[in-house]
C-alpha positions, 0 to 999 in steps of 0.5 A: 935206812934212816927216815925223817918225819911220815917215813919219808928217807932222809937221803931225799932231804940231801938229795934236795939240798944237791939240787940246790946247791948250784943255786945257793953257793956261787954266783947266782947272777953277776951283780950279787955274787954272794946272794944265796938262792931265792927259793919259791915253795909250792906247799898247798894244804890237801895239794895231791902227791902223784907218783912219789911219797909225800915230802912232810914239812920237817923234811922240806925245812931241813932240806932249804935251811939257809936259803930265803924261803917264800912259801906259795900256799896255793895255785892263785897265789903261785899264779901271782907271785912267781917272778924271776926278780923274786925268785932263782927256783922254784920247788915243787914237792908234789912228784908228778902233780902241778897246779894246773893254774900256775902252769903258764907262769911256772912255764915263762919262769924256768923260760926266763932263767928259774930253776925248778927243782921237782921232787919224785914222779915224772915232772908235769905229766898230772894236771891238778885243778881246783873246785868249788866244793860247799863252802870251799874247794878241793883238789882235782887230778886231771888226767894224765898227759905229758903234753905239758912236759912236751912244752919244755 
């Protein structure tokens, strides 16, 4: 079977680009007819993968070519930015892990109308929080849970 980048299957690249095909052909709200998907990416660096392969850059690109991306690069950031207005959906390449910190805004997001598009794992079941570590901070999986999964 083919494979793309870090040994990540090519098929997933398609895959991904199905599931966003209703959001990039057609309409995509009464008013702009002919707009293609607005997409949000979650691309955190050192964001933790959970219960899936690691999706690689190259891959992600491929998948979304064509589409209008605004690349999120951390949970503060996608806390702030994700906005119905903004964005038609959301992707999140990290299977089962979401960014703890952006949950409430991802949660009115997809209750307002956004898509969300989760690749691998059991969306929302592997909280991921961040802390100060030194100079900086990291990335912290908290445990595991389906209470925010229930909240959908």
């Amino acid at each position: 079977m083919a494979t793309h980048g870090d040994g990540f299957i090519a098929p997933f690249a398609l895959l991904l680009a199905v599931l966003l095909l209703p959001f990039g052909i057609g309409a995509v709200s009464a008013a702009e007819p002919s707009r293609p998907a607005r997409v949000a990416l979650f691309r955190a660096s050192g964001f933790p993968t959970a219960d899936a392969p690691a999706v690689d850059d190259a891959t992600l690109a491929t998948a979304l070519t064509g589409l209008p991306i605004d690349t999120i690069d951390s949970p503060s950031a996608l806390a702030a930015r994700l906005k119905r207005a903004d964005h038609d959906v959301l992707v999140l390449p990290y299977g089962s892990a979401f960014p703890l910190e952006a949950w409430k805004p991802i949660r009115e997001f997809v209750k307002h109308g956004g898509g969300l598009v989760v690749l691998g794992g059991a969306p929302f079941q592997q909280p991921v929080r961040q802390e100060r570590a030194g100079e900086g901070t990291r990335y912290v999986l908290g445990p595991r849970q389906p209470t925010y999964a229930h909240e959908f």
